[in-house]
N, CA, C and O atoms as CSV, one atom per row, in Angstrom:
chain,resi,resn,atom,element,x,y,z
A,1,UNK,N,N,46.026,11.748,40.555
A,1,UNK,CA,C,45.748,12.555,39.387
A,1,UNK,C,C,46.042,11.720,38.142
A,1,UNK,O,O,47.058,11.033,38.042
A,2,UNK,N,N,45.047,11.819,37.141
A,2,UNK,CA,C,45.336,11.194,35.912
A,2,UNK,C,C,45.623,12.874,34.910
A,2,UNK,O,O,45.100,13.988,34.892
A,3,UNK,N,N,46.806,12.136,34.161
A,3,UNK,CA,C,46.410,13.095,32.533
A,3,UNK,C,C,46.773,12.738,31.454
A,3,UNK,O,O,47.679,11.906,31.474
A,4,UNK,N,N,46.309,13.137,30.225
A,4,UNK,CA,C,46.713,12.630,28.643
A,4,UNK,C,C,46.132,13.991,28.297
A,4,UNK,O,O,45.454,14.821,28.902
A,5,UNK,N,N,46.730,13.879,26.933
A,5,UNK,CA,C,46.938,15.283,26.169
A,5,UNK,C,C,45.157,15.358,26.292
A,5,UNK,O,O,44.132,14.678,26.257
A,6,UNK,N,N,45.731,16.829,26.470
A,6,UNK,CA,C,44.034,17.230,26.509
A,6,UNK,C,C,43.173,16.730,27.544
A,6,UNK,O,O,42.011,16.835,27.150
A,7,UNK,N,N,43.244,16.141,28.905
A,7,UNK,CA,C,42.822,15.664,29.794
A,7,UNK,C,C,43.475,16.031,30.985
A,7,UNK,O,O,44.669,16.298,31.124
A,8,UNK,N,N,42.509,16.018,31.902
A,8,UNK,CA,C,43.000,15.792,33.171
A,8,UNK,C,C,42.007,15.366,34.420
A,8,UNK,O,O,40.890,15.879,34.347
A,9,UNK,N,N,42.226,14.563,35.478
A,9,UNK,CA,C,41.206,14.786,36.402
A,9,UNK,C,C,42.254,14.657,37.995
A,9,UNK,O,O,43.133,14.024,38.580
A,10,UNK,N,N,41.637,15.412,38.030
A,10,UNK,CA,C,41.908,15.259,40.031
A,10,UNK,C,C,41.249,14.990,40.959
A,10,UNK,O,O,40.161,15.560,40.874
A,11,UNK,N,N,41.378,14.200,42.122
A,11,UNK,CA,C,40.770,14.031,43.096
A,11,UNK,C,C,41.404,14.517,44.438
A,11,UNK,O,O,42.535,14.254,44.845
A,12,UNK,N,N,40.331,15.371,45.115
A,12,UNK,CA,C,41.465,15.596,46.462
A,12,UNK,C,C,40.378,15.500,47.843
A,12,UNK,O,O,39.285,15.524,47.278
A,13,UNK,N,N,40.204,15.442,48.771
A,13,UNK,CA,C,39.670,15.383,50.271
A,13,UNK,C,C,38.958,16.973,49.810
A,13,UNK,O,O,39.733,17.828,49.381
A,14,UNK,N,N,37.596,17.265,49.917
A,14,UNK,CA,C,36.704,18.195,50.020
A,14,UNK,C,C,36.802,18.538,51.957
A,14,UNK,O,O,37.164,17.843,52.907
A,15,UNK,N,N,36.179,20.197,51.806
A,15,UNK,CA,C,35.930,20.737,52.824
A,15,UNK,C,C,34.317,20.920,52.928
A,15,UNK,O,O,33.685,21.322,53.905
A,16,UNK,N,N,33.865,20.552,51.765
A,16,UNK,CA,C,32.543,21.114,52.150
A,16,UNK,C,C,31.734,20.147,52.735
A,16,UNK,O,O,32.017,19.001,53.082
A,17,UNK,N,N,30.366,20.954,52.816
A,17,UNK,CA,C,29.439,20.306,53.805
A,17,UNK,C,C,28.402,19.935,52.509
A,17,UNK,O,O,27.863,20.894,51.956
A,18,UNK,N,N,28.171,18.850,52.114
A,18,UNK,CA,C,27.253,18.394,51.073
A,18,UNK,C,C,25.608,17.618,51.362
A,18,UNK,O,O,25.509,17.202,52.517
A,19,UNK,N,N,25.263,17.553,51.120
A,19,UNK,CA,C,23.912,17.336,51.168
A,19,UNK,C,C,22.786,16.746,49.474
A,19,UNK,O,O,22.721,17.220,48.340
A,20,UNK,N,N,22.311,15.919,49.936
A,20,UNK,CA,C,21.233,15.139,48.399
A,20,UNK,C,C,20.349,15.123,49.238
A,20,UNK,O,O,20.419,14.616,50.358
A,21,UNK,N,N,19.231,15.812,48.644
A,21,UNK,CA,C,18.202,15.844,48.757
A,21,UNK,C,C,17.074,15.201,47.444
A,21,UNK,O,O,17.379,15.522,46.296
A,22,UNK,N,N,16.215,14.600,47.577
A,22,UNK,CA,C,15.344,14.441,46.930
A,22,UNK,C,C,13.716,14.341,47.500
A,22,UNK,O,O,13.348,13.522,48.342
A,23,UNK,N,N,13.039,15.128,46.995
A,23,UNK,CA,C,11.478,15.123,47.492
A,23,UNK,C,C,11.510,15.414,48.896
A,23,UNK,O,O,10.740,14.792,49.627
A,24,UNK,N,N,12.397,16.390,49.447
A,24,UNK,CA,C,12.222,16.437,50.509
A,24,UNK,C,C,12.453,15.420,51.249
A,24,UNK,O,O,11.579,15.178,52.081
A,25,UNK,N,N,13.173,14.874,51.226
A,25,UNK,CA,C,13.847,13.280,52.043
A,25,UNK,C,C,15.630,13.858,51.765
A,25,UNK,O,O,16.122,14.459,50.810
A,26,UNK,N,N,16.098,13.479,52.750
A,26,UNK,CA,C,18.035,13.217,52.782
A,26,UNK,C,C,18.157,11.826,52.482
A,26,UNK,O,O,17.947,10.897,53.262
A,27,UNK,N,N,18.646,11.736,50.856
A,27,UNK,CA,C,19.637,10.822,50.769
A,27,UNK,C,C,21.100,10.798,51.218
A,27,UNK,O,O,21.438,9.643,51.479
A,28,UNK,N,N,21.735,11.379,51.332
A,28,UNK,CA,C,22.907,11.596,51.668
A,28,UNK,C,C,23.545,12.757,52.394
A,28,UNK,O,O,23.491,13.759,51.680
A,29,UNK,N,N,24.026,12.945,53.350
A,29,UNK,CA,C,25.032,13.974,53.834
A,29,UNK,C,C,26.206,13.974,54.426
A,29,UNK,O,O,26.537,13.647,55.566
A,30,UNK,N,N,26.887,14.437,53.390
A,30,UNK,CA,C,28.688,14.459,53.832
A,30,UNK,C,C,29.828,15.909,54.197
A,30,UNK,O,O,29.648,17.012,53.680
A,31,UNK,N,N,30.704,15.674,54.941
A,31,UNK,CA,C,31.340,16.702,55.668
A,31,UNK,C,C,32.981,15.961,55.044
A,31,UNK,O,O,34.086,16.325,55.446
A,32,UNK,N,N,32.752,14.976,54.094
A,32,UNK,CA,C,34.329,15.135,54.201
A,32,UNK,C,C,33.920,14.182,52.218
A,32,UNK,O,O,34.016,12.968,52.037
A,33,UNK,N,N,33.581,15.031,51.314
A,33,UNK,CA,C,33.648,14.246,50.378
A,33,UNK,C,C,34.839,14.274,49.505
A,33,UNK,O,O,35.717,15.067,49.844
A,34,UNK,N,N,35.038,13.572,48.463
A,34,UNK,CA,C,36.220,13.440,47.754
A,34,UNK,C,C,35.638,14.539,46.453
A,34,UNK,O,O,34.529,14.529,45.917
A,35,UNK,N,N,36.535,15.239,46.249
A,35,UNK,CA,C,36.083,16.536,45.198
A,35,UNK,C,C,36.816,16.075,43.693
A,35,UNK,O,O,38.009,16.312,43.502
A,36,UNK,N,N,36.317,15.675,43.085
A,36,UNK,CA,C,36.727,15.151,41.358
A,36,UNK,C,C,36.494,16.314,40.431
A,36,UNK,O,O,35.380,16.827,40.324
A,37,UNK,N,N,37.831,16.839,39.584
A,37,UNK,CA,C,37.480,17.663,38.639
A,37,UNK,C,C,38.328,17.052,37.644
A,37,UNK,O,O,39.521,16.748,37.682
A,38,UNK,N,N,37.335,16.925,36.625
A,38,UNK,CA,C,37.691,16.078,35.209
A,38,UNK,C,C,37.642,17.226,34.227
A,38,UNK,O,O,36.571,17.772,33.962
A,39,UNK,N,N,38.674,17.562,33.738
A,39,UNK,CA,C,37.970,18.533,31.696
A,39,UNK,C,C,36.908,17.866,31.407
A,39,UNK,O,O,36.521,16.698,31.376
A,40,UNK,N,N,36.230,19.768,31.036
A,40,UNK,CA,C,35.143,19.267,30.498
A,40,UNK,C,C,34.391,19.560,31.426
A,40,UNK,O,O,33.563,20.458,31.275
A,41,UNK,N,N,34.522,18.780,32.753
A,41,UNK,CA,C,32.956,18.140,33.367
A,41,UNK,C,C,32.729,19.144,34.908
A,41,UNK,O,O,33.716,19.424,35.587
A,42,UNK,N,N,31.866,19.429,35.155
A,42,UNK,CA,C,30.838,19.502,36.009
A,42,UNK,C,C,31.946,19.255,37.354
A,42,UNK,O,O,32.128,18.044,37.481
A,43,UNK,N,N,32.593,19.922,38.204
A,43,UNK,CA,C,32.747,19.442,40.040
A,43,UNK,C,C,31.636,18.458,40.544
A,43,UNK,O,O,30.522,18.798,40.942
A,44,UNK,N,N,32.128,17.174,40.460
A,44,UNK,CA,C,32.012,16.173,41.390
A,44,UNK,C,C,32.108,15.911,42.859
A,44,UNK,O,O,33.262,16.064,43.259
A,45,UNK,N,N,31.296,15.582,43.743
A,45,UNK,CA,C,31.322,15.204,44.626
A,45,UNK,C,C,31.346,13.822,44.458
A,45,UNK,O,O,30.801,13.288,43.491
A,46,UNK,N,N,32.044,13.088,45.483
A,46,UNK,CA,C,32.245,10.988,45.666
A,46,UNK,C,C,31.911,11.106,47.136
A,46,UNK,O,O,32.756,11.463,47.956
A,47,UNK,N,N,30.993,10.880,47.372
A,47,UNK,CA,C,30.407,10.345,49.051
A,47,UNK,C,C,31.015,9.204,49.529
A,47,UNK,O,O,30.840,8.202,48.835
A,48,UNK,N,N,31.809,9.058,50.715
A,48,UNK,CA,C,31.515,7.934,51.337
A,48,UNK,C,C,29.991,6.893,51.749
A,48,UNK,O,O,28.874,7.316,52.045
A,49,UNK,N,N,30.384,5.667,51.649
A,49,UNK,CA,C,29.356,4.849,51.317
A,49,UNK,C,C,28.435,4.891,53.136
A,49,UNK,O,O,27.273,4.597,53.413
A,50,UNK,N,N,29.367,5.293,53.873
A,50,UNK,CA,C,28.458,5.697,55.340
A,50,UNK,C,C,27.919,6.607,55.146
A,50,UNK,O,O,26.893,6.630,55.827
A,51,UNK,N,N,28.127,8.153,54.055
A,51,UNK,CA,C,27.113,8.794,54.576
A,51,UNK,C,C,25.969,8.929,53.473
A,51,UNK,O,O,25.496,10.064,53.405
A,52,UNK,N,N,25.461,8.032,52.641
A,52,UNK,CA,C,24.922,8.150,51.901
A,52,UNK,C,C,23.491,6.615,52.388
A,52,UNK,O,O,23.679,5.431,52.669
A,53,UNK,N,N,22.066,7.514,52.269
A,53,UNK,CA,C,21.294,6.134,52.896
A,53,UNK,C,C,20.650,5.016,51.793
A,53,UNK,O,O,19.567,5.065,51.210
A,54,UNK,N,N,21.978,3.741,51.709
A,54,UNK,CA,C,22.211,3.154,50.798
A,54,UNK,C,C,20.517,2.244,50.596
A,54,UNK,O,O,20.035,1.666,49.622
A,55,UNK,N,N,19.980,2.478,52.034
A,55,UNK,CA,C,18.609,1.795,51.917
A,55,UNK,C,C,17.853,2.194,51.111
A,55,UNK,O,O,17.219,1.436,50.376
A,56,UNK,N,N,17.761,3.494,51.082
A,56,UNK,CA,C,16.762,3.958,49.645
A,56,UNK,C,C,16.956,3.970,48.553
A,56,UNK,O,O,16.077,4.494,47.868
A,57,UNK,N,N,18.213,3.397,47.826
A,57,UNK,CA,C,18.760,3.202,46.951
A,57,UNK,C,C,18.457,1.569,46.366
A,57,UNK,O,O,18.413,0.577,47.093
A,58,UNK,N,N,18.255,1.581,44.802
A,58,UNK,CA,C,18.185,-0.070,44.631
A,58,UNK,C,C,18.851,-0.373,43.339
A,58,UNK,O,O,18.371,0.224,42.375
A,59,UNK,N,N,19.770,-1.106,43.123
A,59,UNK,CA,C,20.514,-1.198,42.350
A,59,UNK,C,C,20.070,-1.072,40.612
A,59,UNK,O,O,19.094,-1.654,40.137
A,60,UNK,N,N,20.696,-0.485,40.086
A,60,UNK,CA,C,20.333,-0.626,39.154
A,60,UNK,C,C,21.380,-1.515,37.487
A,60,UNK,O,O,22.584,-1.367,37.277
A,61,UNK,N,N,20.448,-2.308,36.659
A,61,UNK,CA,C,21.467,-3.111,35.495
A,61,UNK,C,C,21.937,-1.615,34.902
A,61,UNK,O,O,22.997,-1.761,34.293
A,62,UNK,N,N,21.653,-0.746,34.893
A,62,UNK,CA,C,22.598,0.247,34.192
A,62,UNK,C,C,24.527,0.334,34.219
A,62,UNK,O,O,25.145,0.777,35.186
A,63,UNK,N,N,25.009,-0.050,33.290
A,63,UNK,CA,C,26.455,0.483,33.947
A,63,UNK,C,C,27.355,1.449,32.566
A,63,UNK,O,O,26.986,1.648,31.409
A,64,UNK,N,N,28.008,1.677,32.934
A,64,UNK,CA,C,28.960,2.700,31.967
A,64,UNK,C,C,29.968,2.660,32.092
A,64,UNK,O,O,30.429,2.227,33.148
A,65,UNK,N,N,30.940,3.180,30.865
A,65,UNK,CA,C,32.545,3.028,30.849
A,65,UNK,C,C,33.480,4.099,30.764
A,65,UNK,O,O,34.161,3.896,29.758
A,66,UNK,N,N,33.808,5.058,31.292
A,66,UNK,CA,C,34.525,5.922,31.214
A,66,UNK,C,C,36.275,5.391,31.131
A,66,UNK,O,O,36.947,4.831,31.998
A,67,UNK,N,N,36.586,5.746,29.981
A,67,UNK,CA,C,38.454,5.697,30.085
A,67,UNK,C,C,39.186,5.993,30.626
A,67,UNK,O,O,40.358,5.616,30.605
A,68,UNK,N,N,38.522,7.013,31.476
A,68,UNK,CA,C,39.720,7.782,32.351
A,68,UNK,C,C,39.512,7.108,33.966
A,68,UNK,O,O,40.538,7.009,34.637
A,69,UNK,N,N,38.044,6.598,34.651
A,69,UNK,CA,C,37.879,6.474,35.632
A,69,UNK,C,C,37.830,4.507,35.689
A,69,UNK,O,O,38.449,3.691,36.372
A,70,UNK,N,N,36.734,4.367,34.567
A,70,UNK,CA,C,36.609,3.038,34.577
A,70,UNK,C,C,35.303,2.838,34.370
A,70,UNK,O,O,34.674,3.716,33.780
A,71,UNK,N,N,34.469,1.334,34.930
A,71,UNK,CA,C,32.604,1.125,34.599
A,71,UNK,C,C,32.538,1.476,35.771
A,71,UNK,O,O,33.395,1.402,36.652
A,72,UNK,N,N,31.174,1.995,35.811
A,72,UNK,CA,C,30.988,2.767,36.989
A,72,UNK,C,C,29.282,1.969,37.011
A,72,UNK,O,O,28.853,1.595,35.919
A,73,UNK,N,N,28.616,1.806,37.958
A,73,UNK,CA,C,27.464,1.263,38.215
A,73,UNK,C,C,26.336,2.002,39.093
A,73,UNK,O,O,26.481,2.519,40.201
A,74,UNK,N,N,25.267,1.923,38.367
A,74,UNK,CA,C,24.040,2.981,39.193
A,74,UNK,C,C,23.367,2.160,40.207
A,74,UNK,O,O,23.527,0.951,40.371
A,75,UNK,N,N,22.351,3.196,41.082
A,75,UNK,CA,C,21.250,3.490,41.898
A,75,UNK,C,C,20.102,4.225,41.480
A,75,UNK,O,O,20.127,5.342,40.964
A,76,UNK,N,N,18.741,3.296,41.819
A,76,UNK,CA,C,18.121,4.264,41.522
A,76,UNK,C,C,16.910,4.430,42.659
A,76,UNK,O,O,16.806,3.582,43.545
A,77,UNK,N,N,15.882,5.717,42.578
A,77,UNK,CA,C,14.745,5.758,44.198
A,77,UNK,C,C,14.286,5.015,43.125
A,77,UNK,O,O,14.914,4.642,42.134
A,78,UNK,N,N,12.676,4.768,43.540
A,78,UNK,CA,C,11.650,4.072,42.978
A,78,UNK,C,C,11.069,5.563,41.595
A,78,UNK,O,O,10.508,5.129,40.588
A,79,UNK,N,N,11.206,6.655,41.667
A,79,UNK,CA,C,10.380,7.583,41.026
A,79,UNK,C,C,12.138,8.525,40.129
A,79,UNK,O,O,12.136,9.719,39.826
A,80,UNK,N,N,12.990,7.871,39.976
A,80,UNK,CA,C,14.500,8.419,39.414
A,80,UNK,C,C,15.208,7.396,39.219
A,80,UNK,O,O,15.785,6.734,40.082
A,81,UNK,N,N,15.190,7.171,37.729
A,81,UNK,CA,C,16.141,5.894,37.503
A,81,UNK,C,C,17.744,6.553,37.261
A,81,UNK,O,O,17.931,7.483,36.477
A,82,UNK,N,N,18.722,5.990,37.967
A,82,UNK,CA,C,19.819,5.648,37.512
A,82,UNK,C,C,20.807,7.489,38.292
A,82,UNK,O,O,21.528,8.411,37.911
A,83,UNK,N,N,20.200,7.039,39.356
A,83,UNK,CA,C,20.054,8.666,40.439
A,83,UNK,C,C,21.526,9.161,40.594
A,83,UNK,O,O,21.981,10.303,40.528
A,84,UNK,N,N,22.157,7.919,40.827
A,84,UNK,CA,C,23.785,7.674,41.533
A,84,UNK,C,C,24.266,6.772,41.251
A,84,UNK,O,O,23.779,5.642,41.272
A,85,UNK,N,N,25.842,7.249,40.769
A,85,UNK,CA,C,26.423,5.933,40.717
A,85,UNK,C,C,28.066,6.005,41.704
A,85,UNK,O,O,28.427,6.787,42.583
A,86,UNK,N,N,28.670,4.963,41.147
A,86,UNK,CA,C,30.108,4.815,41.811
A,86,UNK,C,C,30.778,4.074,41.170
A,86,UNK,O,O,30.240,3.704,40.127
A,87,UNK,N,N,32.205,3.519,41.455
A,87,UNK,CA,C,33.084,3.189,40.649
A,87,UNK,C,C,33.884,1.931,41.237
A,87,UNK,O,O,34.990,2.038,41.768
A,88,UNK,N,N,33.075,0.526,41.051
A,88,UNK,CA,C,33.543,-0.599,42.461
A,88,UNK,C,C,34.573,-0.836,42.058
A,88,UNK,O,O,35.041,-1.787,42.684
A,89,UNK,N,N,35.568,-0.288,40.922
A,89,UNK,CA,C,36.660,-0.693,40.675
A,89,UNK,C,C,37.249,0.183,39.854
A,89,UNK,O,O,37.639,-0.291,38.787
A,90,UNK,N,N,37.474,1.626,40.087
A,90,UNK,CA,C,38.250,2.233,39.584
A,90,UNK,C,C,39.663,2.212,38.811
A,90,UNK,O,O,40.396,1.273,39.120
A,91,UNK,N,N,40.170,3.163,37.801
A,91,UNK,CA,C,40.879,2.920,37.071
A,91,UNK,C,C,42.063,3.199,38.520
A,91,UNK,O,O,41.388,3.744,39.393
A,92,UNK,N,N,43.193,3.053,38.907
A,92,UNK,CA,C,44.483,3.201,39.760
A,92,UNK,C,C,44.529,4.587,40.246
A,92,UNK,O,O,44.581,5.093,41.367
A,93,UNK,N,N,44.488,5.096,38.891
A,93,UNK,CA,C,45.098,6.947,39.232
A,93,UNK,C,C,43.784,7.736,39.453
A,93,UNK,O,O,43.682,8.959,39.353
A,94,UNK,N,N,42.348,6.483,39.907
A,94,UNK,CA,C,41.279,7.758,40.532
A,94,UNK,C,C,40.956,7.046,41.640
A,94,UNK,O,O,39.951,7.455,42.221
A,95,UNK,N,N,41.706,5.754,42.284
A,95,UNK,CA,C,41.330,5.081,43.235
A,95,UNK,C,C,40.707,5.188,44.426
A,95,UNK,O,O,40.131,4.249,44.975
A,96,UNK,N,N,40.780,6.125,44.792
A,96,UNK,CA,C,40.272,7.169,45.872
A,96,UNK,C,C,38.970,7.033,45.804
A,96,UNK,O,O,38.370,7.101,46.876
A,97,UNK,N,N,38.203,6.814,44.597
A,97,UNK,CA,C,36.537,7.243,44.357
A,97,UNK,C,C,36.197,5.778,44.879
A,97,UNK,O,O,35.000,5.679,45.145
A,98,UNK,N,N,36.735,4.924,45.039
A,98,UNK,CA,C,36.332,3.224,44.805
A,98,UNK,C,C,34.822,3.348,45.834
A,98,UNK,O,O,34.904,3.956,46.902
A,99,UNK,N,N,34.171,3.042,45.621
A,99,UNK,CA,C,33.036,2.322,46.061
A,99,UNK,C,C,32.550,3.922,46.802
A,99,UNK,O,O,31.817,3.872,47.790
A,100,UNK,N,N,32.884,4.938,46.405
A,100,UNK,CA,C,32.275,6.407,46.918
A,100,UNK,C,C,30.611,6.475,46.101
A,100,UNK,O,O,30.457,5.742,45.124
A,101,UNK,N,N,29.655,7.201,46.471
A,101,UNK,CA,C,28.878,7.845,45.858
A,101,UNK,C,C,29.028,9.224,45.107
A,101,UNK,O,O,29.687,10.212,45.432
A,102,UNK,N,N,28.152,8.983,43.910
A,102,UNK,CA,C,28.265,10.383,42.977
A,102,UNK,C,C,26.541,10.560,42.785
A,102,UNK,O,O,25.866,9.733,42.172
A,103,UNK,N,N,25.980,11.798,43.428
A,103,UNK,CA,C,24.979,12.010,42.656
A,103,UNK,C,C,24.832,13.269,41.145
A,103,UNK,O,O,25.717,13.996,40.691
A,104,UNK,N,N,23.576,13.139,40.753
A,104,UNK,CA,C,23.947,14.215,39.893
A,104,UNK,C,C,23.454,15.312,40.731
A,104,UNK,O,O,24.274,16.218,40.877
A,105,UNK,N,N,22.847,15.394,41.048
A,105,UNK,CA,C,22.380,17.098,41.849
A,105,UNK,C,C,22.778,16.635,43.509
A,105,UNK,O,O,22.605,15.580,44.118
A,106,UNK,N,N,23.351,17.879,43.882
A,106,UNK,CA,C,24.069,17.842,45.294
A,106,UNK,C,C,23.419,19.196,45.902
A,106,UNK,O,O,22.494,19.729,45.289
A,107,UNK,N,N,23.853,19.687,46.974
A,107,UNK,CA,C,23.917,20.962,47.108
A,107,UNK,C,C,24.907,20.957,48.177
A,107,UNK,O,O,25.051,19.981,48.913
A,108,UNK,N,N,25.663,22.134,48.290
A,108,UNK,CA,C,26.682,22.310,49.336
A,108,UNK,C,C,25.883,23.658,50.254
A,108,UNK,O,O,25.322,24.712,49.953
A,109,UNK,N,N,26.186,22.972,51.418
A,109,UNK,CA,C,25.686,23.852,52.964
A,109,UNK,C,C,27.002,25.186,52.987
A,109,UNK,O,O,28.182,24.975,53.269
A,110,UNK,N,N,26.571,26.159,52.718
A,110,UNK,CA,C,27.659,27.375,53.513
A,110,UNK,C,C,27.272,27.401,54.902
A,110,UNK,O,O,26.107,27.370,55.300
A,111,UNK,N,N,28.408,27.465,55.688
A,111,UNK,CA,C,28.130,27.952,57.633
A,111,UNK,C,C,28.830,28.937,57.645
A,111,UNK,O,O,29.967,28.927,57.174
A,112,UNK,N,N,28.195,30.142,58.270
A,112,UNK,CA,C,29.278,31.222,58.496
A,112,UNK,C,C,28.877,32.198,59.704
A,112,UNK,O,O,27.758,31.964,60.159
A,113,UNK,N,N,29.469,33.078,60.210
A,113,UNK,CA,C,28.649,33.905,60.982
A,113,UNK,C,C,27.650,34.349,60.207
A,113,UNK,O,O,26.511,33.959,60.466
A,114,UNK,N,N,27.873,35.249,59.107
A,114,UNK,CA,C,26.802,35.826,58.202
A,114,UNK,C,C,26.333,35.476,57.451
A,114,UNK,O,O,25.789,36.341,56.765
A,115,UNK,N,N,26.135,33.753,56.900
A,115,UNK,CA,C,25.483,33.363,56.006
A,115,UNK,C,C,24.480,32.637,56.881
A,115,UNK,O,O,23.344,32.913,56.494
A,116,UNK,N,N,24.478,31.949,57.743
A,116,UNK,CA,C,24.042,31.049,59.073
A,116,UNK,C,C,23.930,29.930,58.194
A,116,UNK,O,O,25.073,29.523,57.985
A,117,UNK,N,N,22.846,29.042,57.406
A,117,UNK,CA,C,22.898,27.962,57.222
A,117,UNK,C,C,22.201,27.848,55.842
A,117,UNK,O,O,21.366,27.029,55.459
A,118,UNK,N,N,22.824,28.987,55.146
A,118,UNK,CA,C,21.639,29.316,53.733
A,118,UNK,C,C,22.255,27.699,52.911
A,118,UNK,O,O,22.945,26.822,53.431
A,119,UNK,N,N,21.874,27.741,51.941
A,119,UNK,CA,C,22.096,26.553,51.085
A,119,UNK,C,C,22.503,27.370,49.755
A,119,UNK,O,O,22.073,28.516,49.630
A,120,UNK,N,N,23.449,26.713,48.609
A,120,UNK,CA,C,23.598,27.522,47.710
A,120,UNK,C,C,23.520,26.092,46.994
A,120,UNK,O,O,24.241,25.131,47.263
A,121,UNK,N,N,22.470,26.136,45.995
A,121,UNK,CA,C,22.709,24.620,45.210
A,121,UNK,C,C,23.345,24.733,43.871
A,121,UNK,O,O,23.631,25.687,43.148
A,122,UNK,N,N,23.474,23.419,43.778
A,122,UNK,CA,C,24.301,23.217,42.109
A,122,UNK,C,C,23.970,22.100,41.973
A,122,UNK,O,O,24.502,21.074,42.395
A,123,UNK,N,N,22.588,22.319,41.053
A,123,UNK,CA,C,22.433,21.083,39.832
A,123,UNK,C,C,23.163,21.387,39.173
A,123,UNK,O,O,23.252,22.518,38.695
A,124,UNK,N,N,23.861,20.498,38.973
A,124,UNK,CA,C,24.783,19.566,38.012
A,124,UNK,C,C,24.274,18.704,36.972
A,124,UNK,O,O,23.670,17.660,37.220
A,125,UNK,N,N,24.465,19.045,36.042
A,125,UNK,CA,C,23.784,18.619,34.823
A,125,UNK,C,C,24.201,17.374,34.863
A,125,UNK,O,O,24.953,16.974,35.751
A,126,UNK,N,N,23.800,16.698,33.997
A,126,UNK,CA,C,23.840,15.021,33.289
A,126,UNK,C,C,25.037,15.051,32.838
A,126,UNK,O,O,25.230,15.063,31.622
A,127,UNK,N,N,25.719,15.064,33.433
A,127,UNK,CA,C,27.311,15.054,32.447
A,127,UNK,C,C,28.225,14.458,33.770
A,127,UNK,O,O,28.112,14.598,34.988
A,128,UNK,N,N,29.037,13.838,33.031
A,128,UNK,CA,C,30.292,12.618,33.322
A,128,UNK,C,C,31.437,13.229,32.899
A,128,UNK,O,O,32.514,12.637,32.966
């Protein structure tokens, strides 16, 4: 956990069942992601780099600097620039995310007796 006045973010081991989809293709699906909540921002998902299919992904010169996490560096498909990124060197107190995936739109799988396998999504806006 990081904090400064007026800040905070946490990272802890997720339960959910996550899923990226784009165009009808699986980029990614995870059962054990790292759950990031920063002020301010949007619930984060951080994928492990196994379950995310790094093949359809192609690097992108985009990078960015967040103070609290660190530069963080994108992915993009051929038709979505700058889709996903991650953090190859996180700030200490978010270390956990290091080399994880973040997309912006996810969706999390509910399983239940009475839900069976509906999907409940959350685009997640453009926000860091």
């Amino acid at each position: 956990m990081t904090t400064s006045p007026g800040h905070r973010i946490t990272v802890e081991p997720g339960t959910e069942h996550v899923r990226v989809v784009r165009d009808g293709q699986v980029l990614a699906e995870s059962r054990r992601p790292l759950v990031l909540r920063e002020t301010g921002c949007p619930v984060r998902y951080y994928l492990p780099p196994e379950d995310v299919r790094t093949e359809l992904l192609t690097a992108s010169d985009t990078r960015t600097h967040c103070p609290f996490k660190g530069d963080a560096s994108y992915w993009s498909l051929p038709d979505a620039a700058d889709l996903v990124w991650a953090y190859p060197d996180p700030k200490p107190e978010v270390a956990a995310i290091k080399d994880h995936f973040c997309f912006y739109e996810t969706d999390t799988v509910k399983n239940g007796p009475d839900l069976g396998s509906r999907r409940i999504s959350e685009k997640l806006r453009r926000e860091r």
